[in-house]
C-alpha positions in Angstrom: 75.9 95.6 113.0 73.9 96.5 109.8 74.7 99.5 108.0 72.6 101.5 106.1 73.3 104.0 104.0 71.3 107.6 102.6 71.1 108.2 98.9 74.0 110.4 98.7 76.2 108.3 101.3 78.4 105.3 100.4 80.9 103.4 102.3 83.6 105.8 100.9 81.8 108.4 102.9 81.2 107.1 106.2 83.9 108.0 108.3 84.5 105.5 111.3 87.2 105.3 114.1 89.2 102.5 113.3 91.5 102.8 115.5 88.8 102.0 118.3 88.6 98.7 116.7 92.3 98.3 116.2 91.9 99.4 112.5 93.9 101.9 110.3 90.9 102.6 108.2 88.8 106.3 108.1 85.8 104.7 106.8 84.2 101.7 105.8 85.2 100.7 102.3 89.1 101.4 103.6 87.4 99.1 106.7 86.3 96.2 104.3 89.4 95.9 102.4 91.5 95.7 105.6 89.5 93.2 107.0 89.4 90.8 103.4 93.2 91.5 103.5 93.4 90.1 107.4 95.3 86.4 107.2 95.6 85.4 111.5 99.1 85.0 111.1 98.4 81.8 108.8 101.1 81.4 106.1 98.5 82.4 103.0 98.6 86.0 102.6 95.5 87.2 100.5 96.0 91.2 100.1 93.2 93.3 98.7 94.7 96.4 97.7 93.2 99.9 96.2 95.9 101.1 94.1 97.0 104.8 94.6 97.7 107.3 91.9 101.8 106.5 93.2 101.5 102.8 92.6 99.3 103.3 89.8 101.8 105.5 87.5 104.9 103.9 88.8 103.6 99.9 87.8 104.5 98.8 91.4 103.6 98.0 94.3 105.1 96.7 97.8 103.3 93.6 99.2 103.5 93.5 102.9 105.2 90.4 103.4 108.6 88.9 101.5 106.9 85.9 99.9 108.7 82.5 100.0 108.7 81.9 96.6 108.6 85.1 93.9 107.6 82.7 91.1 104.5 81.6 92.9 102.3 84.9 93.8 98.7 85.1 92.0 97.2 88.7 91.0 93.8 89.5 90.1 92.0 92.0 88.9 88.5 92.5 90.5 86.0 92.6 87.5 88.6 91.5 85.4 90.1 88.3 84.9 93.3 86.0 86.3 97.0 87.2 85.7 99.8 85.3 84.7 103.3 86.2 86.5 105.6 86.6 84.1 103.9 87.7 81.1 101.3 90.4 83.0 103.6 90.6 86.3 106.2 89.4 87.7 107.9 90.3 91.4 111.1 90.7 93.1 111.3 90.1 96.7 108.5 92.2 98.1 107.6 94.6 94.9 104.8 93.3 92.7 105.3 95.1 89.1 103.3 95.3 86.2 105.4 97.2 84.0 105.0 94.9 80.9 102.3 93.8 78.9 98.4 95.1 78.7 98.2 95.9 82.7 100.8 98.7 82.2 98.1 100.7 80.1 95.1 99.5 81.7 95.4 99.6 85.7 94.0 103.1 86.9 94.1 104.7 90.4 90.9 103.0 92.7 91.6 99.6 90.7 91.1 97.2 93.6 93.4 93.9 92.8 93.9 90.8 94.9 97.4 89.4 95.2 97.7 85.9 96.7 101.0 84.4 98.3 102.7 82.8 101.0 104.9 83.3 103.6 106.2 79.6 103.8 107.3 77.4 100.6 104.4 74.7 101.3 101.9 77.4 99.4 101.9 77.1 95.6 100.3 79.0 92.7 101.4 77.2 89.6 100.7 78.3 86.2 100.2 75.5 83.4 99.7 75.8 79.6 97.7 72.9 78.2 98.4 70.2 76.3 97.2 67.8 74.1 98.6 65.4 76.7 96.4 66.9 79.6 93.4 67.2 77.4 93.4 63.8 76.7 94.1 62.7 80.5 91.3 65.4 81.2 93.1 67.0 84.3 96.7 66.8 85.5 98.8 65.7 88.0 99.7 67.5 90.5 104.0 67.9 91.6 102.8 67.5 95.2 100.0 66.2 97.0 97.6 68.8 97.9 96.6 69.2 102.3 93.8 69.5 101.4 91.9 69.3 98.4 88.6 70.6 98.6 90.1 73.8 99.1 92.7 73.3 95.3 92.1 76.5 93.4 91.8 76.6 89.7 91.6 79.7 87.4 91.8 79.8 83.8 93.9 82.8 82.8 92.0 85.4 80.8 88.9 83.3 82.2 86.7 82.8 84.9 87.0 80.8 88.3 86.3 77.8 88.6 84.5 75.8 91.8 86.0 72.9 93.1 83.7 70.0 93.1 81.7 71.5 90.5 84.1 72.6 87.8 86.9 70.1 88.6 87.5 67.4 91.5 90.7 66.8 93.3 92.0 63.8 95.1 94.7 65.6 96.6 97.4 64.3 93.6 95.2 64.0 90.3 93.1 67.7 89.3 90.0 65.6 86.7 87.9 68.1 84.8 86.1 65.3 82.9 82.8 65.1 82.4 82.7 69.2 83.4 82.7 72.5 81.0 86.1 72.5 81.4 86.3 69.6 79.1 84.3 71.4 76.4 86.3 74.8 76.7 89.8 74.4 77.3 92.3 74.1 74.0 95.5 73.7 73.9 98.1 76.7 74.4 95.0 77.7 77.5 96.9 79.1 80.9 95.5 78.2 84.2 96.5 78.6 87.4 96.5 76.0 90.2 96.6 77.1 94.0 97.1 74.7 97.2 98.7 74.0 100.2 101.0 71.2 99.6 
């Protein structure tokens, strides 16, 4: 279905009947964000979620499912950058806040963010600071071995994403950036954050 809209029309203003297509949305950007935030029952939840003016002045949020591990939940920004749980965010059971540091003052009301997390402990979203130890080994190691590893995630906090196979390579144990940019531009004291099934 292609959808085309008139100068003064945008995907805020088309409604639709969602509930013909076993949707809650009114309209097609509410129609686009329920569909990105979709998982098929599979144990990776990724929500995409417009913040309201509630959510928005209270620094929460309530994620639709109790995640297996609170310690391992990653939040973006969209056009912004990677957050770190427990300096930017941190979450108990179900509630995602952001009552601490910058995000507090800088979230608005329409401020789409993406929150990665699982319902089952296999899923993990570790943060790491770098060392002069992983700088020299030019990667790390992971605790587990990754299921599968073309599909490892890396961000570098306050950064920007990074491709697997381009940026870094992963055997399923062993994340190598050498030879990359990522060689070149991380330092130590650097967060990044490290996603896989595993």
């Amino acid at each position: 279905m292609d959808i085309f809209f008139t100068r003064t029309q945008t995907a805020e203003t088309i409604p639709i009947n969602g509930e013909a297509y076993g949707s809650n949305a009114t309209n097609i950007y509410e129609a686009i964000l329920e569909l990105l935030s979709q998982t098929n029952g599979g144990p990776v939840r990724i929500e995409y979620r417009e913040l309201t003016a509630t959510e928005a002045s209270s620094n929460r949020l309530y994620l639709r499912n109790q995640p297996a591990n609170t310690n391992q939940v990653g939040l973006d920004v969209l056009d912004g950058v990677p957050q770190q749980i427990g300096v930017d965010f941190t979450v108990n059971d179900n509630i995602l806040s952001w009552d601490m540091g910058e995000l507090k003052d800088l979230l608005e009301p329409g401020d789409i963010l993406r929150i990665m997390y699982s319902t089952v402990p296999e899923f993990k979203v570790l943060h790491y600071e770098i060392t002069q130890e992983m700088l020299d080994n030019k990667g790390i190691t992971l605790p587990s071995r990754a299921f599968y590893p073309q599909q490892v995630a890396l961000d570098v906090i306050g950064g920007v994403y990074q491709i697997n196979g381009i940026d870094f390579t992963c055997d399923g144990t062993t994340i190598d950036w050498s030879g990359t940019d990522l060689e070149d531009l991380l330092e130590i004291g650097d967060h990044i954050r490290v996603s896989f099934l595993g």
